[in-house]
N, CA and C atoms as a LAMMPS dump frame, in Angstrom:
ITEM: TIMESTEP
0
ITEM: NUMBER OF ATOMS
306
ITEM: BOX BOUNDS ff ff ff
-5.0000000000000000e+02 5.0000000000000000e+02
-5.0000000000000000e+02 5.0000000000000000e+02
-5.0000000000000000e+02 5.0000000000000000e+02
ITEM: ATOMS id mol type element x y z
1 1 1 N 324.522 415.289 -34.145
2 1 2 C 323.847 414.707 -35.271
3 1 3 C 324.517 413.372 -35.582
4 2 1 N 323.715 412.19 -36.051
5 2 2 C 324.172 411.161 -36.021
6 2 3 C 324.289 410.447 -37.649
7 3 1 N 325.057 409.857 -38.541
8 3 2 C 324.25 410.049 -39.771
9 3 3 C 324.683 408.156 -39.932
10 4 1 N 323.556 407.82 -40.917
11 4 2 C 323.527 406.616 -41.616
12 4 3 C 324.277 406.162 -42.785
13 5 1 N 324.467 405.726 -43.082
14 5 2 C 325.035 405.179 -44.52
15 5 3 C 325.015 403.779 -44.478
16 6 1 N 325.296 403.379 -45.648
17 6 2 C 325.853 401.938 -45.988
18 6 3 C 327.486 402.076 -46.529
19 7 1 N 328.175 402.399 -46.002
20 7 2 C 329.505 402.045 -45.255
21 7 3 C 330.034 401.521 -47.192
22 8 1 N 329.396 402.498 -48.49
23 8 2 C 329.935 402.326 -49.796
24 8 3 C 331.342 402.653 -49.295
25 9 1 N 332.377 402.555 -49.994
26 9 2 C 333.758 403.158 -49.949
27 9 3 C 333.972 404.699 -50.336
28 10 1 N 332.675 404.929 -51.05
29 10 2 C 332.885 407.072 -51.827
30 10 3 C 332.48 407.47 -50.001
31 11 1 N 331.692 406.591 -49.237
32 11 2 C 330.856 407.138 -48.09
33 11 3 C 332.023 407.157 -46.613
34 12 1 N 333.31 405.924 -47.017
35 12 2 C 333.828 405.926 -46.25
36 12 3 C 335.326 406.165 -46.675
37 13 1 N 335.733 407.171 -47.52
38 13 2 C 336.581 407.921 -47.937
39 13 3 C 337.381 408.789 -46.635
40 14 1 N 338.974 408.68 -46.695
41 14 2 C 339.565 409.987 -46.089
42 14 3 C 338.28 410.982 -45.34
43 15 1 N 338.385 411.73 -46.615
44 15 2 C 337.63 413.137 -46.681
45 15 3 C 336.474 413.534 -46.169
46 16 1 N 335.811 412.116 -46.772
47 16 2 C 334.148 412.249 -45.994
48 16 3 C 334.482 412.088 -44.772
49 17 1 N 335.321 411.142 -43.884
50 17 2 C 335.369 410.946 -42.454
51 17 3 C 336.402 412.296 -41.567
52 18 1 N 336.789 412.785 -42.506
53 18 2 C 337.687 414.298 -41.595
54 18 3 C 336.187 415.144 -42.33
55 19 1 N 335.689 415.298 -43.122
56 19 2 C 334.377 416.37 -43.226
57 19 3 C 333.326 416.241 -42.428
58 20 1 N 332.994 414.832 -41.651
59 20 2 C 331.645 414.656 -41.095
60 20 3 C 332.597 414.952 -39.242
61 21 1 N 333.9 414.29 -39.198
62 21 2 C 334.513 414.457 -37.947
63 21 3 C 334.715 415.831 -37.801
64 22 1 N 335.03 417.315 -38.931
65 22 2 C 335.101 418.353 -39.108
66 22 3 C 333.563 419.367 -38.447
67 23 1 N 332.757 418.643 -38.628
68 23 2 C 330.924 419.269 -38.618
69 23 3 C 330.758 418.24 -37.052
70 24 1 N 331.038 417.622 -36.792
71 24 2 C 330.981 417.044 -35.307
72 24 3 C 329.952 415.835 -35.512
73 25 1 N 329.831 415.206 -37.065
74 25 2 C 328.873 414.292 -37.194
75 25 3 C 329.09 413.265 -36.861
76 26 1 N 328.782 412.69 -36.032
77 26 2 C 328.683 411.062 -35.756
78 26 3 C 328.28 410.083 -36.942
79 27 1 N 329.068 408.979 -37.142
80 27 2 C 328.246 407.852 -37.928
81 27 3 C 328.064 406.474 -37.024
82 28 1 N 326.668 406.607 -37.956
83 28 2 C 325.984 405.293 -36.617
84 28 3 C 326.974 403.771 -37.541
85 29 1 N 327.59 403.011 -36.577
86 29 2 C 327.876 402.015 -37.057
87 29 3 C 327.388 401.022 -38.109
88 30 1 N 327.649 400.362 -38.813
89 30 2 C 326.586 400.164 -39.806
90 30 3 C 327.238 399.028 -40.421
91 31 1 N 326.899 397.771 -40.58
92 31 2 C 327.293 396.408 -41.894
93 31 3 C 327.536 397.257 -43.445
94 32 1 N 328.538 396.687 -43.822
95 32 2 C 328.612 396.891 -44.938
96 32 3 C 327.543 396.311 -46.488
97 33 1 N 327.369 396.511 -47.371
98 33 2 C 326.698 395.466 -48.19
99 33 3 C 324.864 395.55 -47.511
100 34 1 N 324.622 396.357 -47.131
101 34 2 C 323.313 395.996 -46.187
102 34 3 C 321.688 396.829 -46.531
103 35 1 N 321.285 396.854 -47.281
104 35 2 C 320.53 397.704 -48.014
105 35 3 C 318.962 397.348 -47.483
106 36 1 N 318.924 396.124 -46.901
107 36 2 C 318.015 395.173 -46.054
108 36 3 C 318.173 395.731 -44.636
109 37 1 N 318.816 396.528 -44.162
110 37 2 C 318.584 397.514 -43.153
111 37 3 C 318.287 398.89 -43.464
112 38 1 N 318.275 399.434 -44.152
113 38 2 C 317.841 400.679 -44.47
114 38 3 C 315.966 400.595 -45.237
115 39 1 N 315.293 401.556 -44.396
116 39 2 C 313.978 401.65 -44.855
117 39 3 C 313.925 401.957 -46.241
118 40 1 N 314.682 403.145 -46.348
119 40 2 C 314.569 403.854 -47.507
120 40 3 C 314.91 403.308 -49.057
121 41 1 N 315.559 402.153 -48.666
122 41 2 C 315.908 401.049 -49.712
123 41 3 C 314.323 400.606 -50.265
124 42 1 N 313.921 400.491 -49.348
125 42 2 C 312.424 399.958 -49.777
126 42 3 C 311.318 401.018 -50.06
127 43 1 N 311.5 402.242 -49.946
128 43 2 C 310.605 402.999 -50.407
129 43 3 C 311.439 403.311 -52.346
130 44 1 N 312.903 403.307 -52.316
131 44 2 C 313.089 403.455 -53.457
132 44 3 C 312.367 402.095 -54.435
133 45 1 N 311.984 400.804 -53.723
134 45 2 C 311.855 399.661 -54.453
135 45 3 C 310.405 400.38 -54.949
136 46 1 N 309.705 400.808 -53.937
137 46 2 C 308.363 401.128 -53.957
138 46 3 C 307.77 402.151 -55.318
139 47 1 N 308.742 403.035 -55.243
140 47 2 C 309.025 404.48 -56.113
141 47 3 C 309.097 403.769 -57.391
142 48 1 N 310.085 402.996 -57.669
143 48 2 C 310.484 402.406 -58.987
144 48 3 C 309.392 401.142 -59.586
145 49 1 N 308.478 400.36 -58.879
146 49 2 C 307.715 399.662 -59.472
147 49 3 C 306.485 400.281 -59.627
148 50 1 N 306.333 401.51 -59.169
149 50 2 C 304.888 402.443 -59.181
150 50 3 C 305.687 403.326 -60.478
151 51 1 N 306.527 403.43 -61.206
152 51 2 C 306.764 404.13 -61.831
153 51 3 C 306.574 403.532 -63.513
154 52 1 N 307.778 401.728 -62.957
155 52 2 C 307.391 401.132 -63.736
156 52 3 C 305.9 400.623 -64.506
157 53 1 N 304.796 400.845 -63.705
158 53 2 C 303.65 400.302 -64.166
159 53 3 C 302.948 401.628 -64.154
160 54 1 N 303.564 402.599 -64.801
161 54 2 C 302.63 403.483 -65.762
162 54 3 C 302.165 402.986 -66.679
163 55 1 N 301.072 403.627 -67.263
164 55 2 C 300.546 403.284 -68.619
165 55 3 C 301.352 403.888 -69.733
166 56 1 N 302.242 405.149 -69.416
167 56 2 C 303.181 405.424 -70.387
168 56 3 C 304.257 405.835 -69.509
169 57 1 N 305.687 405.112 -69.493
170 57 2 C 306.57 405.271 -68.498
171 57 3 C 307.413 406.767 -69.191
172 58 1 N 308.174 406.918 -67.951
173 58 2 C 308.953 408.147 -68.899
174 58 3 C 309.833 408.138 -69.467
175 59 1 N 310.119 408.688 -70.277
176 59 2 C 311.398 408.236 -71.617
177 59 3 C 312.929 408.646 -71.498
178 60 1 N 312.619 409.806 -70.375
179 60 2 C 313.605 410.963 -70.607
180 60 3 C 313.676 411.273 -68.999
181 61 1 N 314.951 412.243 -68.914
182 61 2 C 314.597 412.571 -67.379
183 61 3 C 313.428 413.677 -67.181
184 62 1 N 313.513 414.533 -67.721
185 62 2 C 312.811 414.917 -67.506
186 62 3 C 311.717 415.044 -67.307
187 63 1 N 311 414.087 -68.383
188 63 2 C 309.687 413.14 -67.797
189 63 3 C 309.812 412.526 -66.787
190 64 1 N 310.543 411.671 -66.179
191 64 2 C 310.934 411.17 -65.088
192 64 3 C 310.374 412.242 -63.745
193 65 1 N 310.791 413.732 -64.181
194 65 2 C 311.178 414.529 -63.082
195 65 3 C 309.304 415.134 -62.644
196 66 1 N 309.069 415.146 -63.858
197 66 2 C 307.459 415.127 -63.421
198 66 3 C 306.077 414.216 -63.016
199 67 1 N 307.073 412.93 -62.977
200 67 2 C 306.386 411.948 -62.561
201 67 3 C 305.941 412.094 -61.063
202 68 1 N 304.316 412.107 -60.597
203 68 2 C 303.828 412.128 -59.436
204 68 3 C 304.536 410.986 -58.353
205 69 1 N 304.194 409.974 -59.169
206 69 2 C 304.411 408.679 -57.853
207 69 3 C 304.916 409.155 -56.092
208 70 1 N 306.049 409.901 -56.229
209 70 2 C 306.72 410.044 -54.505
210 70 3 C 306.09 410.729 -54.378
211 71 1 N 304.854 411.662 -54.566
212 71 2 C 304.007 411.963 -53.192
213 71 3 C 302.821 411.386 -53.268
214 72 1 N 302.527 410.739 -53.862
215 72 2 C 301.406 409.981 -53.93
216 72 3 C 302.084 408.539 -53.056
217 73 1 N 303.185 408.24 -52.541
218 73 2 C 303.478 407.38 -51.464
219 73 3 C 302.749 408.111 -49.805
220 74 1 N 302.124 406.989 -49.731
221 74 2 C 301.193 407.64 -48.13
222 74 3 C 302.233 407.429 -47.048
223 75 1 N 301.502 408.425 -46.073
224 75 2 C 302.226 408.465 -44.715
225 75 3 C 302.36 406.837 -43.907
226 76 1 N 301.109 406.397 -44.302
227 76 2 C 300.39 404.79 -43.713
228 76 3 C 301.885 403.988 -44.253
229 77 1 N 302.341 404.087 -45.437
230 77 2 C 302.908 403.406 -46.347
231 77 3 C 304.453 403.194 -45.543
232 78 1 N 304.995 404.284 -45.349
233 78 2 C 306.076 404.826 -44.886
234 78 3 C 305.968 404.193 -43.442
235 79 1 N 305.238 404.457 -43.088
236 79 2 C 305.149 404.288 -41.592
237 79 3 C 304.925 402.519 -40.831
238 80 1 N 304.251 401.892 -42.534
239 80 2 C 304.452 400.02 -42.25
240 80 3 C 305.973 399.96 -42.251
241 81 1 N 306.891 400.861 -42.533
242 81 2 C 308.583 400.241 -42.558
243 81 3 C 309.101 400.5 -41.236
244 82 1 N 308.563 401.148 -40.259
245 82 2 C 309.189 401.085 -39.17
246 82 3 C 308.866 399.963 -38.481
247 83 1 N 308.304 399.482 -38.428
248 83 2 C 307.974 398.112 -37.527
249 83 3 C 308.347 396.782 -38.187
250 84 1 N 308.902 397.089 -39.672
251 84 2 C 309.173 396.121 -39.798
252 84 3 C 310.865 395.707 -39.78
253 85 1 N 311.627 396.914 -38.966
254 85 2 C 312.896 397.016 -38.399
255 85 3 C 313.331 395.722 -37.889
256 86 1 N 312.685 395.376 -36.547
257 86 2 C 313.193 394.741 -35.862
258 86 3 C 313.397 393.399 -36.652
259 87 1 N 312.367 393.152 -37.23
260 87 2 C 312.058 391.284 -37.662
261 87 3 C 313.73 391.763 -39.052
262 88 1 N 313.776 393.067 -39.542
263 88 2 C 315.058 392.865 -40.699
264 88 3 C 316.49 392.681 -39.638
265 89 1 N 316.006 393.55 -38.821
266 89 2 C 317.204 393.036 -38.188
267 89 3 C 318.281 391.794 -37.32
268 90 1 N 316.522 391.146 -37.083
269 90 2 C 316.9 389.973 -36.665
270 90 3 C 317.433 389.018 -37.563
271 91 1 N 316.538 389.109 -38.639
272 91 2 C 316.948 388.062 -40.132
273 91 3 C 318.425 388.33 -40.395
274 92 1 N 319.239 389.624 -40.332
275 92 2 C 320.481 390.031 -40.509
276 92 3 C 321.385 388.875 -39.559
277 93 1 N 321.062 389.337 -38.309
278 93 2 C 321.892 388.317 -37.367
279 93 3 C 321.79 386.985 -37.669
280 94 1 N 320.384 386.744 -37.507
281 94 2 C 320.18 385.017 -37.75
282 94 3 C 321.251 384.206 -38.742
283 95 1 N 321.507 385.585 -40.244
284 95 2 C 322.28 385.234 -41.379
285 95 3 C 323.346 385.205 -41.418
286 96 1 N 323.451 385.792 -40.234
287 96 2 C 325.155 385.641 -40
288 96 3 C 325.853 387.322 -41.262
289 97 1 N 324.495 387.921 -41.548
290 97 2 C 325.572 388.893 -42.511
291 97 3 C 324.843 388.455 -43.758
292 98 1 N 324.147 387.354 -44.354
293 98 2 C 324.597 387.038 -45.793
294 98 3 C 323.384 387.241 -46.084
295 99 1 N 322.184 387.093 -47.36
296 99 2 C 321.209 387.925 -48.116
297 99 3 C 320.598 386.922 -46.802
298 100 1 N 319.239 388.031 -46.558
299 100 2 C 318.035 387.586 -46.343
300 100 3 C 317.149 388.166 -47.511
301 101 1 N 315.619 387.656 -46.67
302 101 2 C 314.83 387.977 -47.677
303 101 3 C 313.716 389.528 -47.779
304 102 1 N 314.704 390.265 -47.315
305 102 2 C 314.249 391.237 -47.191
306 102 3 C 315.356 392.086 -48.598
């Protein structure tokens, strides 16, 4: 098993790296600071402005917790972020590391 992260410091702790080396987990190499490589960065962007533009947002968590929005994200939706890998990754290199516009 291979696992992802963004290389936070709680993620690259002692403990976590003898617990994931303990379970035989691999971590895929990864830039630090890099949130413009991870898809899922952008489905949370997605989650949070479909949430924001309720007609009545939620107040509380728990309203929060019954908010539809994440499955009402389509498969179609999810599935425009894989292709758009390569072009983030290139923008990464091109930047030498520093913000693109992703």
């Amino acid at each position: 098993m291979t696992l992802q992260h963004d290389n936070a410091t709680s993620h690259t702790a002692r403990s976590v790296r003898d617990f994931l080396q303990d379970r035989n987990v691999s971590v895929l190499p990864w830039p630090a600071k890099s949130p413009d490589l991870n898809p899922i960065e952008h489905v949370w962007d997605l989650l949070d402005r479909r949430v924001r533009a309720r007609a009545i947002p939620p107040r509380n968590v728990r309203e929060l917790g019954r908010v539809e929005e994440w499955v009402n994200i389509s498969q179609q939706e999810l599935a425009n972020l894989v292709p758009s890998m390569l072009r983030r990754c290139t923008a990464v290199l091109n930047a030498a590391g520093v913000h693109t516009r992703y």
